[in-house]
DOKOLFI-623167 format. One line per 10 residues: for each residue z negated, y, x negated of C-alpha. Coordinates in steps of 0.2 Angstrom, whole numbers, plus 2048, in hexadecimal, padded with zeros to 3 digits. Layout:
<nodes>
Z Y X  ...
</nodes>
This chain:
<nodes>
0C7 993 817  0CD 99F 822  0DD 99A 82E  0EF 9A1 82B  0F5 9AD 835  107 9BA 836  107 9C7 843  110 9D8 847  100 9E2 843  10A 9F0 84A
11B 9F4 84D  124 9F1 83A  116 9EA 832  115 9D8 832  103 9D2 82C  0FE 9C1 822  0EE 9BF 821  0E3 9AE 81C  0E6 9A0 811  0FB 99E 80D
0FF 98D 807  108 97D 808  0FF 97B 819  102 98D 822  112 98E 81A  11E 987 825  117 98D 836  115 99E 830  126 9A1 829  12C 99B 83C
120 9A7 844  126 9B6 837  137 9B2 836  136 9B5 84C  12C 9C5 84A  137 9CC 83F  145 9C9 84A  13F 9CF 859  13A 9DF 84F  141 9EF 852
13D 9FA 844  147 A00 836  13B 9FB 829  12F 9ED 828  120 9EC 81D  119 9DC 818  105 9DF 818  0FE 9D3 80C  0EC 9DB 80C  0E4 9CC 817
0EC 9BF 80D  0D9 9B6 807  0E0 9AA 7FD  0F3 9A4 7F7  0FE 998 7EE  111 99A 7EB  115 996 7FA  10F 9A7 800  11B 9AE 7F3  126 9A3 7FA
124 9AB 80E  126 9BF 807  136 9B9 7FE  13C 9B1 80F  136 9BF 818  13F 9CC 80F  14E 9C2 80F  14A 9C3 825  149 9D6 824  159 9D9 81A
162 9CE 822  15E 9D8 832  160 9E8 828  14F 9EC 826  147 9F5 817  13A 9EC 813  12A 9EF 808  11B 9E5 801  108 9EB 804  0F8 9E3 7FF
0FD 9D7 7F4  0EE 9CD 7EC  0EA 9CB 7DD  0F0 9B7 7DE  100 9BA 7E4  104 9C9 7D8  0FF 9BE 7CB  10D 9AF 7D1  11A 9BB 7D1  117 9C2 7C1
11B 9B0 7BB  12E 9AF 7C4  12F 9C2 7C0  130 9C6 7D2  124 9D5 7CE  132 9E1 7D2  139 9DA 7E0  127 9DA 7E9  121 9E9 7E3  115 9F2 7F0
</nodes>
């Protein structure tokens, strides 16, 4: 399995990368919800291509995410979505919402 991780890749584009489940979830919405408020750019984008493996709750951390960057009055866009993860939110038609 490979380890969970969020990071500002570079500036306005916050990464996730590894396995997003019931046990990443909670530290990583900590560690994103503080990058994304300590970041300066207009626009985020939530980079999604080195997510290896997810469940819904890595639905669940873009949804919380976005929320972050509006709420800080960021545009904010999806990349890289995985396969896994498109499929999830085709099922709670969050297709639109996410779309990259």
């Amino acid at each position: 399995m490979s380890e969970a991780a969020v990071s500002m890749a570079e500036p306005g584009v916050l990464r996730l990368a590894g396995v997003l489940d019931y046990r990443s979830g909670p530290a990583l919405r900590k560690q994103g919800k503080g990058l994304i408020a300590s970041c300066r750019e207009s626009r985020l984008v939530l980079d999604c291509s080195g997510v290896v493996k997810t469940s819904s709750v890595g639905l669940s951390l873009l949804l919380a995410f976005i929320r972050d960057a509006q709420g800080a009055g960021k545009a904010c866009e999806v990349r890289g979505m995985p396969d896994d993860m498109r499929e999830i939110a085709e099922v709670y038609d969050l297709d639109e919402v996410l779309a990259s």
